[in-house]
C-alpha positions in Angstrom: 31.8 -4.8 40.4 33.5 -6.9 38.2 35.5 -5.4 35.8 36.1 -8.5 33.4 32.6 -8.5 32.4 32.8 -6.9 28.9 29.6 -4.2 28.2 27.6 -3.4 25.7 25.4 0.0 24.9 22.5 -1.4 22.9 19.6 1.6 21.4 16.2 0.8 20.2 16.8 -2.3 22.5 12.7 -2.0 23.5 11.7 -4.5 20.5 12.8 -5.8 17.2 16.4 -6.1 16.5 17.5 -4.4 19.4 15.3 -6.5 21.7 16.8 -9.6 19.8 21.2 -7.9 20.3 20.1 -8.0 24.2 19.6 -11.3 24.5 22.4 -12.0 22.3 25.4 -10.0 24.2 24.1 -11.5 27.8 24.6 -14.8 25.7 27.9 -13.9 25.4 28.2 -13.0 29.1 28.0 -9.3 28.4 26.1 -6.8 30.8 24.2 -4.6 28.9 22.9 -0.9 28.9 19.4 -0.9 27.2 17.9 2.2 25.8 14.8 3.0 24.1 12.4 6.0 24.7 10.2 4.1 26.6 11.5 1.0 28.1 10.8 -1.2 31.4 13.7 -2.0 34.3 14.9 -5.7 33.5 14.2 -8.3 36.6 18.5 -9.1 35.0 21.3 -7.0 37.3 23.5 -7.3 34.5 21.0 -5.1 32.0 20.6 -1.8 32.9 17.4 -0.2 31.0 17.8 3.8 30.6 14.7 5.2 29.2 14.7 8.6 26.8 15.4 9.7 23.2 18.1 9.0 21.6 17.8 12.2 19.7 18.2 14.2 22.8 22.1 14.7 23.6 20.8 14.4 27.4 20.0 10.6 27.1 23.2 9.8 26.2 24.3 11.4 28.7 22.3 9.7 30.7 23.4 5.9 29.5 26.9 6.7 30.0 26.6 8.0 33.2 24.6 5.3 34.8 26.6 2.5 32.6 29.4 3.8 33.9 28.2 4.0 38.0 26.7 0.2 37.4 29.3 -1.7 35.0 32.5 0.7 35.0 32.9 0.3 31.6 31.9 0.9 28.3 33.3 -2.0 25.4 30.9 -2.0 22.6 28.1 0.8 21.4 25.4 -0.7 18.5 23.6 1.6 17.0 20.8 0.4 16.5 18.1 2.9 17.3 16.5 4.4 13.8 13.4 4.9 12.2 12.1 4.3 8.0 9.7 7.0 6.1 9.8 5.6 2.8 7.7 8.3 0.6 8.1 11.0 -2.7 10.5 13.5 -1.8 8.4 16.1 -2.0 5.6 15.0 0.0 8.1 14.3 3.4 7.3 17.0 5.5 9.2 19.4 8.3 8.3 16.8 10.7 9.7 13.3 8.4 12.8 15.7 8.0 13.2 16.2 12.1 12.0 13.1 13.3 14.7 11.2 11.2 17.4 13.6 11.4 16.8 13.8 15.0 16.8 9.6 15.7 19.0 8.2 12.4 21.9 11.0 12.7 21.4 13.1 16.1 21.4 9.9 18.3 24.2 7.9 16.7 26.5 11.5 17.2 25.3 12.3 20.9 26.0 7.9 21.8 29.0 7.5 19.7 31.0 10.8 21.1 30.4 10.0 24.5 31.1 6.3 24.3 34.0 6.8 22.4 35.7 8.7 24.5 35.0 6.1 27.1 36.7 3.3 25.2 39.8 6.1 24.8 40.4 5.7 28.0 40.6 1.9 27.9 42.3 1.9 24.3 39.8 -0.6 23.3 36.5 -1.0 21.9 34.0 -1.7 19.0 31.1 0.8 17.6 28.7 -0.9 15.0 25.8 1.0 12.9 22.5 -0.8 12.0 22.2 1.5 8.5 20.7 0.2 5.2 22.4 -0.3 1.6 19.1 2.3 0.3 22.4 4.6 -0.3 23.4 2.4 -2.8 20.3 0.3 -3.8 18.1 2.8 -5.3 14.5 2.4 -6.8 11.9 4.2 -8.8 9.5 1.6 -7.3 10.3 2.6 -3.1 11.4 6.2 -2.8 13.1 6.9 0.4 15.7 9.9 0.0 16.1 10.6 3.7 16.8 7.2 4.3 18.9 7.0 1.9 20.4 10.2 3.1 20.5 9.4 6.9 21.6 6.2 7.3 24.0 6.5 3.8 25.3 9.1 5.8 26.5 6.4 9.0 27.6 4.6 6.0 29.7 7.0 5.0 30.7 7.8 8.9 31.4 4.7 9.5 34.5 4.3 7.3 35.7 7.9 8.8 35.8 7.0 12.5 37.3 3.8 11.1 40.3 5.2 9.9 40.5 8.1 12.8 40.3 5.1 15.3 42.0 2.5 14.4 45.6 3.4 15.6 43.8 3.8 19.2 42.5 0.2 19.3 38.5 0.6 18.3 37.0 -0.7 15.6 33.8 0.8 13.5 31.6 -1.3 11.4 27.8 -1.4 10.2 25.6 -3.9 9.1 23.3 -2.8 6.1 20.3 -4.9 6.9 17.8 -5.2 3.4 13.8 -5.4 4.5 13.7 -7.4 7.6 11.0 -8.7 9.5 10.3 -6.4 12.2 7.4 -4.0 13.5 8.9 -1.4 11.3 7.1 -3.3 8.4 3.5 -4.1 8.1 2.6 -7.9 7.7 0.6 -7.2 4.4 3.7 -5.6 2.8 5.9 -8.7 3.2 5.2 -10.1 0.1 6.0 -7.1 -1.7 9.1 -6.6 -0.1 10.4 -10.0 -0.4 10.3 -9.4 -4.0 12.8 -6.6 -3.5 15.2 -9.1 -2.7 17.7 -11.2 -5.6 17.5 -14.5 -2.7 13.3 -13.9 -2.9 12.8 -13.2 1.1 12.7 -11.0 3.8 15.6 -11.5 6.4 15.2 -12.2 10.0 16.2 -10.6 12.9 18.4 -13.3 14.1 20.7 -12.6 10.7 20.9 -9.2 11.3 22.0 -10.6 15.2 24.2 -12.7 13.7 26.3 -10.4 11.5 26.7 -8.4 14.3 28.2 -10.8 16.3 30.2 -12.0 13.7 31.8 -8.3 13.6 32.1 -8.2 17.4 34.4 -11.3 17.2 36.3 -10.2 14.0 39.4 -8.2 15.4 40.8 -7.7 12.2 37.9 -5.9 11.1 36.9 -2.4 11.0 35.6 0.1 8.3 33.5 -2.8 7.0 29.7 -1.8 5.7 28.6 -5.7 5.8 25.3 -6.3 3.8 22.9 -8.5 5.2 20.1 -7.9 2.3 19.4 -10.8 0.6 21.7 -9.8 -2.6 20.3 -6.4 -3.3 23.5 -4.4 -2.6 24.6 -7.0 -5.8 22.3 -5.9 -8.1 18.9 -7.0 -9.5 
């Protein structure tokens, strides 16, 4: 085991963004630990794919554990893992409620308690949120008030953990992606959503991917909720 190797916990990593962080962090010569719910071993010894939910506090459990046995340390934590139910508020049901209570809030407290107290031990590390700027942004025209309440919520926890941590040597940011071209949006709704934007697009996964990395690398940075959404947490 080398322990100069630097390691990063990446959730949601099965597609999309998360997929994308991956590939970034081994580019950087980190090994990775890769969760989704449902996700295949990688043919890479230095990513270590742990299946489960990351609304169940077992998982991440599990992903320390395991990261831990492999790697021996734990340096960064993205939270990436979270889900969208954009609808009225009163036709979300019992189920919207769980489901994004369980992935948006449940699995960023279960990852980021155990990881943190992993990077205690090292007096080092760096936790960044994927949340949104719908907190902040809001819209007769797309009504999403459990978005807006889960991931303004990281938003929020973000700057917390900022403060608590920062005399122990880890940082806590988030990126606050706007509409960006992933599976969590369908192909015919592009259009629409581009329009959402001031800067008249969607963004791309590899700007989310980059404002992540730029935080990773910023060491005088923490507490920071850094917008990647085309100008809408500006104004319209």
């Amino acid at each position: 085991m080398d322990e100069e190797h630097k390691v990063a916990i990446i959730t949601g990593a099965s597609r999309g963004i998360g997929e994308a962080l991956v590939r970034a962090y081994r580019g950087r010569n980190y090994r990775v630990i890769a969760n989704a719910r449902s996700i295949e071993p990688s043919s890479d010894p230095d990513i270590l794919a742990v299946a489960g939910d990351i609304g169940d506090p077992r998982t991440a459990e599990k992903i320390v554990e395991q990261g831990l046995d492999r790697f021996g340390r734990v340096d960064t934590l993205v939270n990436n893992a979270g889900i969208f139910i954009g609808k009225p508020f009163i036709e979300y049901t019992d189920d919207d409620y769980a489901r994004m209570l369980a992935i948006n809030l449940n699995g960023f407290f279960h990852m980021t308690r155990r990881a943190t107290a992993e990077m205690l031990k090292r007096g080092s590390g760096h936790i960044v949120q994927i949340t949104s700027s719908l907190d902040e942004n809001v819209s007769s025209k797309a009504p999403s008030a459990l978005a807006a309440l889960t991931k303004g919520g990281l938003n929020a926890a973000t700057k917390s953990l900022a403060v608590e941590l920062a005399s122990r040597g880890i940082r806590v940011n988030a990126v606050a992606p706007g509409a960006t071209k992933t599976s969590m949006h369908r192909p015919d709704m592009y259009d629409h959503l581009a329009k959402q934007h001031p800067i008249g697009r969607m963004g791309e996964v590899r700007e989310i991917v980059e404002a992540v990395l730029f935080l990773e690398g910023a060491g005088f940075v923490t507490g920071e909720i850094l917008h990647v959404d085309g100008g809408q947490s500006a104004g319209s």
